[in-house]
C-alpha atoms as an extended CHARMM CRD file, in Angstrom:
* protein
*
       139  EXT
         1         1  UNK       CA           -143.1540000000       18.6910000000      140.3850000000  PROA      1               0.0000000000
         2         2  UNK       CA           -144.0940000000       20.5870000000      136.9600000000  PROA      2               0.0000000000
         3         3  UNK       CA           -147.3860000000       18.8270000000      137.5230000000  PROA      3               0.0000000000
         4         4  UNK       CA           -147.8320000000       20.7040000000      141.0990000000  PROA      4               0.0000000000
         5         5  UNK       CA           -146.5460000000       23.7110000000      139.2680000000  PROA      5               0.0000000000
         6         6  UNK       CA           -148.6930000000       23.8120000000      136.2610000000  PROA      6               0.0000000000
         7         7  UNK       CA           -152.0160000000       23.2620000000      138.8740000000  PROA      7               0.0000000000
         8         8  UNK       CA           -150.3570000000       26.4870000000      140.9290000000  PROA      8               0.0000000000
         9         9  UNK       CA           -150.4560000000       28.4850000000      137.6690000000  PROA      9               0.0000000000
        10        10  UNK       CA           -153.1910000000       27.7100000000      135.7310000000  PROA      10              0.0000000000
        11        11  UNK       CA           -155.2110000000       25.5770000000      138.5840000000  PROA      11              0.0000000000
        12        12  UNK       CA           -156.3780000000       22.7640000000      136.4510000000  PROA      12              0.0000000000
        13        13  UNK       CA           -157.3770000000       20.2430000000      138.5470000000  PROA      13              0.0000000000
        14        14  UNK       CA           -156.2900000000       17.3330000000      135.9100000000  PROA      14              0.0000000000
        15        15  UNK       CA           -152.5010000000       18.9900000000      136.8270000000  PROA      15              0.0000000000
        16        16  UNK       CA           -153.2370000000       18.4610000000      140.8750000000  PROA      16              0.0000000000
        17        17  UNK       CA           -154.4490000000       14.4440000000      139.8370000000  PROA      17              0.0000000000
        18        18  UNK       CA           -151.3020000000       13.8460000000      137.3600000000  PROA      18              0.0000000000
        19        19  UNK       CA           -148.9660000000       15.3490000000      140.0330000000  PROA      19              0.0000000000
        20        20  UNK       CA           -150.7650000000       13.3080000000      143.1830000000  PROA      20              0.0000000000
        21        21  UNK       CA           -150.8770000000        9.8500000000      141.0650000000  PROA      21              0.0000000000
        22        22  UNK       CA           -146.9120000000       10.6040000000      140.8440000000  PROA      22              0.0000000000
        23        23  UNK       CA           -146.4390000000       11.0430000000      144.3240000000  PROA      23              0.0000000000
        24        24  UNK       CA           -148.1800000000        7.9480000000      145.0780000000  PROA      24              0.0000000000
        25        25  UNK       CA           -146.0430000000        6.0360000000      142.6000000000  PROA      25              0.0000000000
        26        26  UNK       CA           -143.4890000000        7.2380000000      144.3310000000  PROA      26              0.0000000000
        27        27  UNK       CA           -144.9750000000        6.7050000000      148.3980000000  PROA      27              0.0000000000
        28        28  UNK       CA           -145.3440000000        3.1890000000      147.1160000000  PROA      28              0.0000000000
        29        29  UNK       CA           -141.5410000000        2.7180000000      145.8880000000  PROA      29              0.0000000000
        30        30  UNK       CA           -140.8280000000        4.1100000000      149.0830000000  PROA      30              0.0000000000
        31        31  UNK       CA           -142.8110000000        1.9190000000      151.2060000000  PROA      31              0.0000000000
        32        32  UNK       CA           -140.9300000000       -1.1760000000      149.0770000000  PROA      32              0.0000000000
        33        33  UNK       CA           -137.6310000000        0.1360000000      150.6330000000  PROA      33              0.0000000000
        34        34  UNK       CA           -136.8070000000        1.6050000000      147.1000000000  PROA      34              0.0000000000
        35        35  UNK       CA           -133.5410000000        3.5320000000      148.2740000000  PROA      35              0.0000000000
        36        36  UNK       CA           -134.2420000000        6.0960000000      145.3140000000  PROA      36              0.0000000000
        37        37  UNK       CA           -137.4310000000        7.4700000000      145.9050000000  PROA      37              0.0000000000
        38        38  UNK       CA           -137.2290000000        9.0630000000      149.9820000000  PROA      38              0.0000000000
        39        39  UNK       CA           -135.2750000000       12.0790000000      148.0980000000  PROA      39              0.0000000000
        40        40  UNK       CA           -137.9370000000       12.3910000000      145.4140000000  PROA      40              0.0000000000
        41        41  UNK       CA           -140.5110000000       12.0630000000      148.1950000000  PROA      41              0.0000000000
        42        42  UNK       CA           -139.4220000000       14.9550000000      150.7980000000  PROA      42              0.0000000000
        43        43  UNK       CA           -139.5680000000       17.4030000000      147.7600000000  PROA      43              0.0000000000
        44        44  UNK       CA           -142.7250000000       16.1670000000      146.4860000000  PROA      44              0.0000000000
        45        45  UNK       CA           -143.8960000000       16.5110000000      150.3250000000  PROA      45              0.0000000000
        46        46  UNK       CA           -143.0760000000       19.8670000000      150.2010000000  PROA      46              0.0000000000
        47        47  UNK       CA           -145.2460000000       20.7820000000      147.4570000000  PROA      47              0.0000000000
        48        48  UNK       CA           -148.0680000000       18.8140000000      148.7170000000  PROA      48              0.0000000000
        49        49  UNK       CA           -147.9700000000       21.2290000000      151.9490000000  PROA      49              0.0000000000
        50        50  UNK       CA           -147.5830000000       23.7330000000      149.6540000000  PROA      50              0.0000000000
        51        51  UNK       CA           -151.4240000000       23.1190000000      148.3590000000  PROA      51              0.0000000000
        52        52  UNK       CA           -152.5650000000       23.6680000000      151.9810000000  PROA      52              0.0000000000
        53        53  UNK       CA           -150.7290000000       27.7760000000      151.5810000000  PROA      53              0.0000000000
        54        54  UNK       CA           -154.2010000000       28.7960000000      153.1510000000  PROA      54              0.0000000000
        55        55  UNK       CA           -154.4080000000       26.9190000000      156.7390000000  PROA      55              0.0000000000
        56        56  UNK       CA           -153.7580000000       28.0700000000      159.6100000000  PROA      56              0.0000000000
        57        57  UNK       CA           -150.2980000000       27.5440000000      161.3140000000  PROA      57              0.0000000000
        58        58  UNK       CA           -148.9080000000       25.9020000000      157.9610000000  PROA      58              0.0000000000
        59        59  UNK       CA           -146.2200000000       27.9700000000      156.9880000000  PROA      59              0.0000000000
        60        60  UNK       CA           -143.5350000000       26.8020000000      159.9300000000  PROA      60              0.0000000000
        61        61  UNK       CA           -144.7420000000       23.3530000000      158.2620000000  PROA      61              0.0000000000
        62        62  UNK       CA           -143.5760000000       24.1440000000      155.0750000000  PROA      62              0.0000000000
        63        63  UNK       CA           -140.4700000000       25.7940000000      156.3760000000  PROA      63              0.0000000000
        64        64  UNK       CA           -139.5930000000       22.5890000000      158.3930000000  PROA      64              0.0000000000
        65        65  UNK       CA           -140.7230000000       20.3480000000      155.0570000000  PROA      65              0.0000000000
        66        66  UNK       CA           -138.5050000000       22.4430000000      152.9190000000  PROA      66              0.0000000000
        67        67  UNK       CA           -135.3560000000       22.2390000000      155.7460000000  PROA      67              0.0000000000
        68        68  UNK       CA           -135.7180000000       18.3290000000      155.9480000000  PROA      68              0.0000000000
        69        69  UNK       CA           -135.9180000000       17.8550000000      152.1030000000  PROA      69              0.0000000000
        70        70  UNK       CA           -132.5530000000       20.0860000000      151.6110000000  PROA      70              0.0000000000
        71        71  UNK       CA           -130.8920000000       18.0570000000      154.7810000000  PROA      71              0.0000000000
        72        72  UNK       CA           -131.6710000000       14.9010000000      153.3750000000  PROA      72              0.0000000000
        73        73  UNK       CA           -130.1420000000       15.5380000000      149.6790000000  PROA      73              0.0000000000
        74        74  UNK       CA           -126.7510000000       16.9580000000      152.0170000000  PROA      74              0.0000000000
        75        75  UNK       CA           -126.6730000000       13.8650000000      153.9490000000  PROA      75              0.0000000000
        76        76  UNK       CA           -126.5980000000       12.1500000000      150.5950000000  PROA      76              0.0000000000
        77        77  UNK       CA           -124.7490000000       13.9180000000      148.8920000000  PROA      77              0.0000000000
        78        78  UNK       CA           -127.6720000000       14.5930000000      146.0340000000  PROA      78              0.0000000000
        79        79  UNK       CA           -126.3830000000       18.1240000000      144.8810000000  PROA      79              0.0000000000
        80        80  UNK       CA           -128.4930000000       18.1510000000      142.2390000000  PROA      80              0.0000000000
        81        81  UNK       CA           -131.6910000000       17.3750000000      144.4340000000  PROA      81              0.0000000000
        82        82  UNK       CA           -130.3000000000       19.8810000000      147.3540000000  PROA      82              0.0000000000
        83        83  UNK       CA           -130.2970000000       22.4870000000      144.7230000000  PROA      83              0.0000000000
        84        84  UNK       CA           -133.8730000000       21.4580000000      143.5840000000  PROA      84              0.0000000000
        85        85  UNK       CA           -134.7780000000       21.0670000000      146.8570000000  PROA      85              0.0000000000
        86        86  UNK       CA           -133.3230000000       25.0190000000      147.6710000000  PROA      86              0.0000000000
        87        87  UNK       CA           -134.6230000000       26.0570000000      144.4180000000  PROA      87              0.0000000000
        88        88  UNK       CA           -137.9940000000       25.5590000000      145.2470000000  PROA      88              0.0000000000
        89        89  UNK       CA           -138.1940000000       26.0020000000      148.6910000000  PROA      89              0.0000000000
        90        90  UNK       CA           -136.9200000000       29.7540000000      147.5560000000  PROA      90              0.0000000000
        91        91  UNK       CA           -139.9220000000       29.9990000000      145.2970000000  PROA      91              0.0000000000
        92        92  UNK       CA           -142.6620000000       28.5060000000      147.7250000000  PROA      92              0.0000000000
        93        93  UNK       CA           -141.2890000000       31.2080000000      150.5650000000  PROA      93              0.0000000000
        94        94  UNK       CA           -140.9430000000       33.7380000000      148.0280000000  PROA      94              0.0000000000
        95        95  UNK       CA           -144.5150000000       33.4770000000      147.1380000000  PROA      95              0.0000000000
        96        96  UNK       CA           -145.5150000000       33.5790000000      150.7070000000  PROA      96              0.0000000000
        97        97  UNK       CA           -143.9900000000       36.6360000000      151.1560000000  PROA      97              0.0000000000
        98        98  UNK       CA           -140.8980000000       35.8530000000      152.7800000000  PROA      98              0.0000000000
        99        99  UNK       CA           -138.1820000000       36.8510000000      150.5820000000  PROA      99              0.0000000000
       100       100  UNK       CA           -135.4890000000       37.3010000000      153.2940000000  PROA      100             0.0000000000
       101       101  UNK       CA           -135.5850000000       33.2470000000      153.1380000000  PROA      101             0.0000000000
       102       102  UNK       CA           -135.6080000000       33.6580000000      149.4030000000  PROA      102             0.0000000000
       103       103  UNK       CA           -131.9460000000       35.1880000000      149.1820000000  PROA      103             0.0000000000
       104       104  UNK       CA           -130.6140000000       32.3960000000      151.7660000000  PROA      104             0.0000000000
       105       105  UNK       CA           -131.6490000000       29.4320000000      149.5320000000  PROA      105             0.0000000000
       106       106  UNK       CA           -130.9160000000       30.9070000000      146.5810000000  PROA      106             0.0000000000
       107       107  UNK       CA           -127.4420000000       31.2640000000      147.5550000000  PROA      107             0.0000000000
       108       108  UNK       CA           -127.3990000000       27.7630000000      148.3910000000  PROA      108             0.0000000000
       109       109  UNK       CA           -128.8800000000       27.1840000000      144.7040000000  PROA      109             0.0000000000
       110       110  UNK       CA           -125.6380000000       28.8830000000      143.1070000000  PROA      110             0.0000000000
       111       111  UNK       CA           -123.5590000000       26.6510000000      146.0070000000  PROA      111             0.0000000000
       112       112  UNK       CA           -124.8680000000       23.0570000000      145.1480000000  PROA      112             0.0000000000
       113       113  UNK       CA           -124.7600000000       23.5990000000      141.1230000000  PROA      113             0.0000000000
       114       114  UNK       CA           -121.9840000000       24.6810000000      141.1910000000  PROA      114             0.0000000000
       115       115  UNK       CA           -121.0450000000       21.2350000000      143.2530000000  PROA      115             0.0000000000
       116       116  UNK       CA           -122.7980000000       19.5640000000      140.7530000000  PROA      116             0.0000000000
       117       117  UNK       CA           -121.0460000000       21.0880000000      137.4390000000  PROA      117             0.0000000000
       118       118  UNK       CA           -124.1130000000       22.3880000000      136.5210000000  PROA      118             0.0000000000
       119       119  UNK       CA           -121.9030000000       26.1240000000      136.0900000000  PROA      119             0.0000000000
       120       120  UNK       CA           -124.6070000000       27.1960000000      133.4780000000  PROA      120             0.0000000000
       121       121  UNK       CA           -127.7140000000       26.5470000000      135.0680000000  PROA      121             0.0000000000
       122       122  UNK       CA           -126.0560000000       28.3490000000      138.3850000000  PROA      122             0.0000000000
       123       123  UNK       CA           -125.1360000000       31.0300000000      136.1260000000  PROA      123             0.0000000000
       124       124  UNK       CA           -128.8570000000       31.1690000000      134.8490000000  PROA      124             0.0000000000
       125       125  UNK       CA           -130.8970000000       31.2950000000      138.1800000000  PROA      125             0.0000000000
       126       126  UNK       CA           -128.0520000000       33.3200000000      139.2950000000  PROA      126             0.0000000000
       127       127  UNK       CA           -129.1480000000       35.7100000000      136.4560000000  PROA      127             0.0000000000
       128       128  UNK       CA           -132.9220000000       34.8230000000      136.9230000000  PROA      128             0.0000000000
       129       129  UNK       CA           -132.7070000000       35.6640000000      140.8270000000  PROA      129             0.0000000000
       130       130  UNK       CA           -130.4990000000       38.7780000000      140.3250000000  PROA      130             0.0000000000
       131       131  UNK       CA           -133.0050000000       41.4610000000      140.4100000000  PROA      131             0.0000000000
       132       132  UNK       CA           -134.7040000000       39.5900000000      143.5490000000  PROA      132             0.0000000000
       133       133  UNK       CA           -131.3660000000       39.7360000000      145.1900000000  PROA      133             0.0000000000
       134       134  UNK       CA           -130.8410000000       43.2880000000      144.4570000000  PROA      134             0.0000000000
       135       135  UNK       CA           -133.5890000000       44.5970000000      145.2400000000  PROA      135             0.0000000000
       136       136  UNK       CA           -133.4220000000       42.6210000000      149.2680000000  PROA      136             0.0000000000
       137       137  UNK       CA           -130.1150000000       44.4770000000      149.0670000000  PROA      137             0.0000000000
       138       138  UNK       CA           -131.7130000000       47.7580000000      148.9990000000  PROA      138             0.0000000000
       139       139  UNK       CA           -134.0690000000       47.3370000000      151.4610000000  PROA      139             0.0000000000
């Protein structure tokens, strides 16, 4: 994922080729029943989609991507990876302009670390997301 990330921001291709050699690591532990890697997988889906931003029609894609990653880490009970999962679906939408869809999974960030013990990173993004949240509350 900081792979994907680092090709969004800077768009160094060598990023997109690190992050896509990972994901095919991972397809391939998948496709040897590897019960680890299908969580991995859905979020690295997401991002792939995310590449696409541009298309036509992709954006319910993503949305259903994002929705299926999150489901799978609560069937599992992966709070860390539901949070992930939340964290940056939240981002991708936020980025696509929809920021009303920001606020919900951001909430459900601050829900699942808290799950997970993780108090002070759900005290961070809490921080880190508080101006985004306040200002949605204004509007």
């Amino acid at each position: 994922m900081i792979s994907y990330r680092c090709y969004h921001s800077v768009g160094l291709r060598k990023n997109l080729r690190v992050a896509r050699r990972c994901r095919k690591f991972i397809m391939k532990q998948h496709s040897n029943e590897n019960p680890n890697a299908d969580p991995y997988l859905q979020i690295l889906n997401v991002e792939e989609l995310y590449l696409k931003k541009s298309q036509d029609n992709i954006i319910p894609k993503i949305v259903d991507a994002c929705n299926s990653a999150i489901e799978l880490q609560k069937e599992k009970e992966l709070f860390h990876l539901e949070a992930l999962a939340n964290e940056r679906a939240g981002c991708i939408l936020a980025e696509l302009g929809y920021s009303n869809a920001n606020r919900y999974y951001h909430e459900a960030i601050h829900v699942n670390q808290n799950k997970w013990g993780a108090n002070m990173k759900s005290e961070w993004l809490k921080n880190f997301f508080k101006q985004d949240l306040k200002n949605l509350d204004q509007h």
